[in-house]
Biopython code that builds the backbone (N, CA, C, O; Angstrom):
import numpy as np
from Bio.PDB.StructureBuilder import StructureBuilder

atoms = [
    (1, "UNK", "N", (0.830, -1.188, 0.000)),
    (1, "UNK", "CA", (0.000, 0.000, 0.000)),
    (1, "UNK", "C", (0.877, 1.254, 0.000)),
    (1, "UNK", "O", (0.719, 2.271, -0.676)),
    (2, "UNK", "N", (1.819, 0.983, 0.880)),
    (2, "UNK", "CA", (2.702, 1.957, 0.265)),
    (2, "UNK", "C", (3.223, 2.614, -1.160)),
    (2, "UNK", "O", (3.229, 3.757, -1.616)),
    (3, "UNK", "N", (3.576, 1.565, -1.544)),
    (3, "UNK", "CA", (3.914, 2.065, -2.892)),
    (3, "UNK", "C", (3.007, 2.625, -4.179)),
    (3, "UNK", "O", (3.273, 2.935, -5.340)),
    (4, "UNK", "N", (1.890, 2.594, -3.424)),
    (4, "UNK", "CA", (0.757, 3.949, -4.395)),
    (4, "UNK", "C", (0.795, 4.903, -3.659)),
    (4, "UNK", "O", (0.636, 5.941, -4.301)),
    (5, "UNK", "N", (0.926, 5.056, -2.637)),
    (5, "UNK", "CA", (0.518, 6.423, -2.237)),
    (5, "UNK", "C", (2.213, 7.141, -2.381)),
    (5, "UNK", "O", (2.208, 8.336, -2.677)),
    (6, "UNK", "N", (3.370, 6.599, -2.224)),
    (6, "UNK", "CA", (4.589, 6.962, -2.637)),
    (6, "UNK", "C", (4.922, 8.270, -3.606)),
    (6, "UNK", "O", (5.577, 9.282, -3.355)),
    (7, "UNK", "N", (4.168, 7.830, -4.898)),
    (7, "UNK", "CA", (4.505, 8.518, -5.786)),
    (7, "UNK", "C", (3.732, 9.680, -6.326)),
    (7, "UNK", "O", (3.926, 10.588, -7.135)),
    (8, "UNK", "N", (2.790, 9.275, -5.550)),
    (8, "UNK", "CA", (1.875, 10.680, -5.383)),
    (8, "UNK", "C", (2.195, 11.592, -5.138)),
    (8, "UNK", "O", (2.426, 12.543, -5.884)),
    (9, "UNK", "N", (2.333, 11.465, -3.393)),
    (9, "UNK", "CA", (2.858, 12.438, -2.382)),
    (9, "UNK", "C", (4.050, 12.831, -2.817)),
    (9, "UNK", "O", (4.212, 14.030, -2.593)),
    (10, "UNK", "N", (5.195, 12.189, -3.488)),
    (10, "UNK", "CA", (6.084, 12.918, -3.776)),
    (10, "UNK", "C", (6.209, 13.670, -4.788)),
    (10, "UNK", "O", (7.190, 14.346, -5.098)),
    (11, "UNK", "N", (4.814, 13.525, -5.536)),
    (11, "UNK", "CA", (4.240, 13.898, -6.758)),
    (11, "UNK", "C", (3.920, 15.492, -6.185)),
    (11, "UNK", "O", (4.600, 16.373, -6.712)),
    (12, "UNK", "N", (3.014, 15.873, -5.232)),
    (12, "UNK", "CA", (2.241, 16.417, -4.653)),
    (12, "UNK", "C", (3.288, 17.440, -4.150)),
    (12, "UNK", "O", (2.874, 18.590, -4.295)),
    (13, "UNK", "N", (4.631, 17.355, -3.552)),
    (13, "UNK", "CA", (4.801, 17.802, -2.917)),
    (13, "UNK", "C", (6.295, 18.671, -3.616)),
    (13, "UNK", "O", (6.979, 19.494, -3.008)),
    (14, "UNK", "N", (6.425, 18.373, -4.494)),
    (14, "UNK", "CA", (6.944, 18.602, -5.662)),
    (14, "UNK", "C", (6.785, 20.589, -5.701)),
    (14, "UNK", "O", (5.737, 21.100, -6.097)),
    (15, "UNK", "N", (7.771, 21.300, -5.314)),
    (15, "UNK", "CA", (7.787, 22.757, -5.459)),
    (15, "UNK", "C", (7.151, 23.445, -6.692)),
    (15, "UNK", "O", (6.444, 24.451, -6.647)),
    (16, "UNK", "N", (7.469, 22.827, -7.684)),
    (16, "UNK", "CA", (7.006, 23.200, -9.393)),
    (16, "UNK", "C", (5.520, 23.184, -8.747)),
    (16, "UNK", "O", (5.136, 24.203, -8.175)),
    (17, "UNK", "N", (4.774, 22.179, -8.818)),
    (17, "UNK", "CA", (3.276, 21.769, -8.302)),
    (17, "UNK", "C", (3.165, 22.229, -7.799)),
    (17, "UNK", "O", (2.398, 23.003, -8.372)),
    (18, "UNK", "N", (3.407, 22.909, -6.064)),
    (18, "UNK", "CA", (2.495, 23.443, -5.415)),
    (18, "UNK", "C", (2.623, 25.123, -5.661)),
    (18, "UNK", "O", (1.905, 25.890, -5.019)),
    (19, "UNK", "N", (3.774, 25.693, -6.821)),
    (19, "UNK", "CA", (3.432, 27.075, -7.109)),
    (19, "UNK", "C", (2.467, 26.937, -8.172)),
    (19, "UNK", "O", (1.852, 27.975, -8.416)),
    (20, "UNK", "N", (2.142, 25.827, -8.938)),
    (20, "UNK", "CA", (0.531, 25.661, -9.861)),
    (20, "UNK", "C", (-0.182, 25.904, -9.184)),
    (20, "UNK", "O", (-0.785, 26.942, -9.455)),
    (21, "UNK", "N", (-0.503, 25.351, -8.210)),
    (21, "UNK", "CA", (-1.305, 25.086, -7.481)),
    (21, "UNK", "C", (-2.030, 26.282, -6.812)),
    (21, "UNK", "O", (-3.237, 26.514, -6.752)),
    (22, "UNK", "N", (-0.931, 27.008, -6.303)),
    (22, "UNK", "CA", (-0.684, 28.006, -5.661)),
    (22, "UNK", "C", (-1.421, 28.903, -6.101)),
    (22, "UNK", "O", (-2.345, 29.327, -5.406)),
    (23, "UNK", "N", (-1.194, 29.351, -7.256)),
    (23, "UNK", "CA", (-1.163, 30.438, -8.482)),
    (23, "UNK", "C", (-2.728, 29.725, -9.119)),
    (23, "UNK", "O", (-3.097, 30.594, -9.910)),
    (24, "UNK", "N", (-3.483, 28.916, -9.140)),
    (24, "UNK", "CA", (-4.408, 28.415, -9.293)),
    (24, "UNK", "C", (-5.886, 28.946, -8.451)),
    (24, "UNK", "O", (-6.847, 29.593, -8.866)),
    (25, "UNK", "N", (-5.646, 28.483, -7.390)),
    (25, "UNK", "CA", (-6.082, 28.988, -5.558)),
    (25, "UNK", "C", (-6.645, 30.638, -5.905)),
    (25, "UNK", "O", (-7.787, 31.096, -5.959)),
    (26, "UNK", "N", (-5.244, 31.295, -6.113)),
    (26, "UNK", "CA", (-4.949, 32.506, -6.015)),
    (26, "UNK", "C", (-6.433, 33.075, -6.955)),
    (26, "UNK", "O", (-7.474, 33.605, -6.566)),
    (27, "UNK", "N", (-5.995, 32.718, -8.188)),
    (27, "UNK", "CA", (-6.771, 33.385, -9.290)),
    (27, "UNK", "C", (-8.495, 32.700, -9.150)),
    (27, "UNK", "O", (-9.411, 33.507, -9.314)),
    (28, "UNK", "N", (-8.779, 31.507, -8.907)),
    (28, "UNK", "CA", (-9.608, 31.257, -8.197)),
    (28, "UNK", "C", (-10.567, 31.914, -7.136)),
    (28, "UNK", "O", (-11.774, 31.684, -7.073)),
    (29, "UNK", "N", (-9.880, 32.748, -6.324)),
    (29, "UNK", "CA", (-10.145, 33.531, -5.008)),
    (29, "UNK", "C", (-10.547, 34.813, -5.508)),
    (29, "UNK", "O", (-11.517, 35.495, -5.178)),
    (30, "UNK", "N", (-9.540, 35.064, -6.462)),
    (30, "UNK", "CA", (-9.852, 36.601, -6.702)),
    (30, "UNK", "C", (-10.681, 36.715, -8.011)),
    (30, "UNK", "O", (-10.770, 37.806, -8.574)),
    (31, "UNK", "N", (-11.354, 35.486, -8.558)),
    (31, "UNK", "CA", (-12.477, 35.454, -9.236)),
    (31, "UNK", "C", (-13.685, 35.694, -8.363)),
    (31, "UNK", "O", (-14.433, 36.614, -8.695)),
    (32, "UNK", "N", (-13.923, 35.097, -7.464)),
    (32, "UNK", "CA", (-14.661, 34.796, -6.607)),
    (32, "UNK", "C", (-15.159, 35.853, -6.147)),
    (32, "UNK", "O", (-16.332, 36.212, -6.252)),
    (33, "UNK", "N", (-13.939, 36.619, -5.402)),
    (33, "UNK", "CA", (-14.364, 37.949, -4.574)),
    (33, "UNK", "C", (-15.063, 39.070, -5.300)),
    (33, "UNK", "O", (-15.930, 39.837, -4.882)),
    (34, "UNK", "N", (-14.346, 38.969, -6.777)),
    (34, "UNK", "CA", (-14.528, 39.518, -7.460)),
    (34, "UNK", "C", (-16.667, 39.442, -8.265)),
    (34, "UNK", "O", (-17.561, 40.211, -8.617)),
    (35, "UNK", "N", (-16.472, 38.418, -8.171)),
    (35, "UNK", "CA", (-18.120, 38.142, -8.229)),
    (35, "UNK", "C", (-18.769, 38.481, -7.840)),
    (35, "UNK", "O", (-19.744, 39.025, -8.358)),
    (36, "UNK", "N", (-18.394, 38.219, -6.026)),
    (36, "UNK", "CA", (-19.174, 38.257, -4.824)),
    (36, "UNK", "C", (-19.347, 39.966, -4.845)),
    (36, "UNK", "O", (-20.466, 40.477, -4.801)),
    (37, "UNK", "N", (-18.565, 40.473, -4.890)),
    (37, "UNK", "CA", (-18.844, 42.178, -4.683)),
    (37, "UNK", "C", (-19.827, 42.765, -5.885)),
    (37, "UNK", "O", (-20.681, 43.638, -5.729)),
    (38, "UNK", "N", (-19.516, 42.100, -7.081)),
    (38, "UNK", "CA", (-20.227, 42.375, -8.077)),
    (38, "UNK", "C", (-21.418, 42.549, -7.686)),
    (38, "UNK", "O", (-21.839, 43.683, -7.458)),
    (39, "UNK", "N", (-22.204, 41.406, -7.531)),
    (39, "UNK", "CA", (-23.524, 40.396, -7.008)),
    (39, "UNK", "C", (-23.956, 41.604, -5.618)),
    (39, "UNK", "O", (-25.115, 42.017, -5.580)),
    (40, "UNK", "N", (-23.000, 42.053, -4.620)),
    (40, "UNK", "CA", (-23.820, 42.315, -3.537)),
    (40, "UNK", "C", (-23.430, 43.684, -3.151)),
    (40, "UNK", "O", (-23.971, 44.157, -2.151)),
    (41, "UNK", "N", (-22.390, 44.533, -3.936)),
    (41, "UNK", "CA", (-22.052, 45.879, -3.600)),
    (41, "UNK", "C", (-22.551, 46.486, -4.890)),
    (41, "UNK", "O", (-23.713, 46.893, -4.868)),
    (42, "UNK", "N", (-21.821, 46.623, -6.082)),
    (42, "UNK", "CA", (-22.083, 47.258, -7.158)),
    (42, "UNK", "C", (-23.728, 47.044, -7.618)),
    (42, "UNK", "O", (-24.237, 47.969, -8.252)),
    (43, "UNK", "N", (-24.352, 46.140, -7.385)),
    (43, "UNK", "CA", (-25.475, 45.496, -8.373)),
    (43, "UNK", "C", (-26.505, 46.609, -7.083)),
    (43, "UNK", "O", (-27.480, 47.140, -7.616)),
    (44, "UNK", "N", (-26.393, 46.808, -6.152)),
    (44, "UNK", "CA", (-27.165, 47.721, -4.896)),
    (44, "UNK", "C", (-27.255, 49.071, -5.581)),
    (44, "UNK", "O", (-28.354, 49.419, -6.013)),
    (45, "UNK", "N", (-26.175, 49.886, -5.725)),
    (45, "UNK", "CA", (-26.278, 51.428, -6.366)),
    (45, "UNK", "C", (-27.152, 51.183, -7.618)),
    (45, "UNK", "O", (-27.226, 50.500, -8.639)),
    (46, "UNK", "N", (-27.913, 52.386, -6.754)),
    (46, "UNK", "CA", (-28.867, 52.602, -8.101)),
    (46, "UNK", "C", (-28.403, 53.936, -8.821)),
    (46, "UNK", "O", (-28.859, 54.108, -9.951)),
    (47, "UNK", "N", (-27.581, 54.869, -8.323)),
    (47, "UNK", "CA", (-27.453, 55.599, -9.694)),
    (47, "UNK", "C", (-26.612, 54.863, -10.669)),
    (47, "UNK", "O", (-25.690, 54.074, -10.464)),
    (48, "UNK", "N", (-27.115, 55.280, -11.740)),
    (48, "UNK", "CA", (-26.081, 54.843, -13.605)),
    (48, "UNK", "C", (-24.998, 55.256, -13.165)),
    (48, "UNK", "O", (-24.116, 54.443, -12.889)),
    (49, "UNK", "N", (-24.831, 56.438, -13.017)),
    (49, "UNK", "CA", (-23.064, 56.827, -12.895)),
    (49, "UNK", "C", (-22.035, 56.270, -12.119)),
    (49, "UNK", "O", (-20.997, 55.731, -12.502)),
    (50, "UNK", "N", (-22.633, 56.551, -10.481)),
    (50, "UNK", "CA", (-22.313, 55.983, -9.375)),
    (50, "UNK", "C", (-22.050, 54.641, -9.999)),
    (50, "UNK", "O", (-21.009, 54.652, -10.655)),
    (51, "UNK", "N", (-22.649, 53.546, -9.992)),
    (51, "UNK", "CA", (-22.678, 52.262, -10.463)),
    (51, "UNK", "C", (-21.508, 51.860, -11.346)),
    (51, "UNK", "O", (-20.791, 50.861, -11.287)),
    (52, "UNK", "N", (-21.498, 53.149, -12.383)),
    (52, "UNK", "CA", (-20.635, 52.752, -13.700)),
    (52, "UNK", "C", (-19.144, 53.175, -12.848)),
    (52, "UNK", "O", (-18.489, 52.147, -12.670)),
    (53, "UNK", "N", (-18.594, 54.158, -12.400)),
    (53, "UNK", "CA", (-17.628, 53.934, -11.616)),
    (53, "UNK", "C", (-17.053, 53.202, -10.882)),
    (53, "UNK", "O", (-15.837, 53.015, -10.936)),
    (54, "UNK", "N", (-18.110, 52.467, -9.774)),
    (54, "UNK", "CA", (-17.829, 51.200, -9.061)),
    (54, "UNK", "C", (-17.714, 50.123, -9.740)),
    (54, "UNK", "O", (-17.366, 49.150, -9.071)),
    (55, "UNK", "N", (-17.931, 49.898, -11.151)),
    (55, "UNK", "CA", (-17.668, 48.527, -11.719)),
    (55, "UNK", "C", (-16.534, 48.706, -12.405)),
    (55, "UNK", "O", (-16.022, 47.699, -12.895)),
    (56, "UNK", "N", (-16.021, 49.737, -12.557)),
    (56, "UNK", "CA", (-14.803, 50.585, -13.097)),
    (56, "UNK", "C", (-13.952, 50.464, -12.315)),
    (56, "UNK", "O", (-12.853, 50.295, -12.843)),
    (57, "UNK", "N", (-13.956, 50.474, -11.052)),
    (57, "UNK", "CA", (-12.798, 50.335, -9.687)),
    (57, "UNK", "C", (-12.908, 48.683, -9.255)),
    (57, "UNK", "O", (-11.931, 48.024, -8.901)),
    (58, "UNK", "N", (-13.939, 48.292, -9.331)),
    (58, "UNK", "CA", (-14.034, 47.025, -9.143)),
    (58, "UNK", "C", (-13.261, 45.771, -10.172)),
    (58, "UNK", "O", (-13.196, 44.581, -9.866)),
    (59, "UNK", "N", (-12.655, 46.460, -11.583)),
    (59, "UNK", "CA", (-12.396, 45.892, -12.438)),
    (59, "UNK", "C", (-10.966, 46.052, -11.867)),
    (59, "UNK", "O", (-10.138, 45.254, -11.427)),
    (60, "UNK", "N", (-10.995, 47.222, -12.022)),
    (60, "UNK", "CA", (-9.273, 47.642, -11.548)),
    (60, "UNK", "C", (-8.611, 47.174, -10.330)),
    (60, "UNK", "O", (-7.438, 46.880, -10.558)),
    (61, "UNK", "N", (-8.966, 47.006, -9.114)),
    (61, "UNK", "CA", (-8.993, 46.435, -8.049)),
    (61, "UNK", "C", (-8.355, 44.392, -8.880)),
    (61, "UNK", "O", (-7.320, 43.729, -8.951)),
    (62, "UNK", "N", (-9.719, 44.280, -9.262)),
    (62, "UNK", "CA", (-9.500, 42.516, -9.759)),
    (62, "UNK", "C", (-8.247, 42.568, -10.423)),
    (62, "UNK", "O", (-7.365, 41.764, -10.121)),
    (63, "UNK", "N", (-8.085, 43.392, -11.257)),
    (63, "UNK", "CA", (-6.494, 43.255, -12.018)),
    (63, "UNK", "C", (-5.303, 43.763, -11.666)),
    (63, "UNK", "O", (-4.340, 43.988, -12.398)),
    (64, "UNK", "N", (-5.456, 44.000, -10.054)),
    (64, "UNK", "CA", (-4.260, 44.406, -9.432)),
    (64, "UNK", "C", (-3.819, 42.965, -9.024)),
    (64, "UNK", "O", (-2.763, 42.791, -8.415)),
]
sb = StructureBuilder()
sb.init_structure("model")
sb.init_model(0)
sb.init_chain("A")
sb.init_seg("    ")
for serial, (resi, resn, name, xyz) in enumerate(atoms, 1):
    if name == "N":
        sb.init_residue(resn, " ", resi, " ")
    sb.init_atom(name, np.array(xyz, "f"), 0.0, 1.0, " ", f" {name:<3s}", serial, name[0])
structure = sb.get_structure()
């Protein structure tokens, strides 16, 4: 039984892999947040302008 889980874990644990991984997570997260504010801050303002600014900073923010 050892010797399956062996080559995994050393598979797994592998520096290259866990900055994929890493960098995966990352962009993952900041999709997310990025949604989530969409959905429950920006989508609230009701002025046009107001609104159009905050999705404007909200973009910029995500691509920092």
């Amino acid at each position: 039984m050892n010797f399956e889980t062996e080559p995994i874990s050393h598979w797994l644990f592998d520096p290259t892999v866990g900055k994929i991984i890493s960098a995966i997570v990352g962009i993952f997260l900041i999709f997310v947040i990025t949604k989530l504010s969409k959905r429950y801050i920006v989508n609230k303002i009701k002025d046009s302008e107001n609104r159009y600014r905050a999705k404007k900073q909200q973009l910029f923010l995500a691509m920092l």
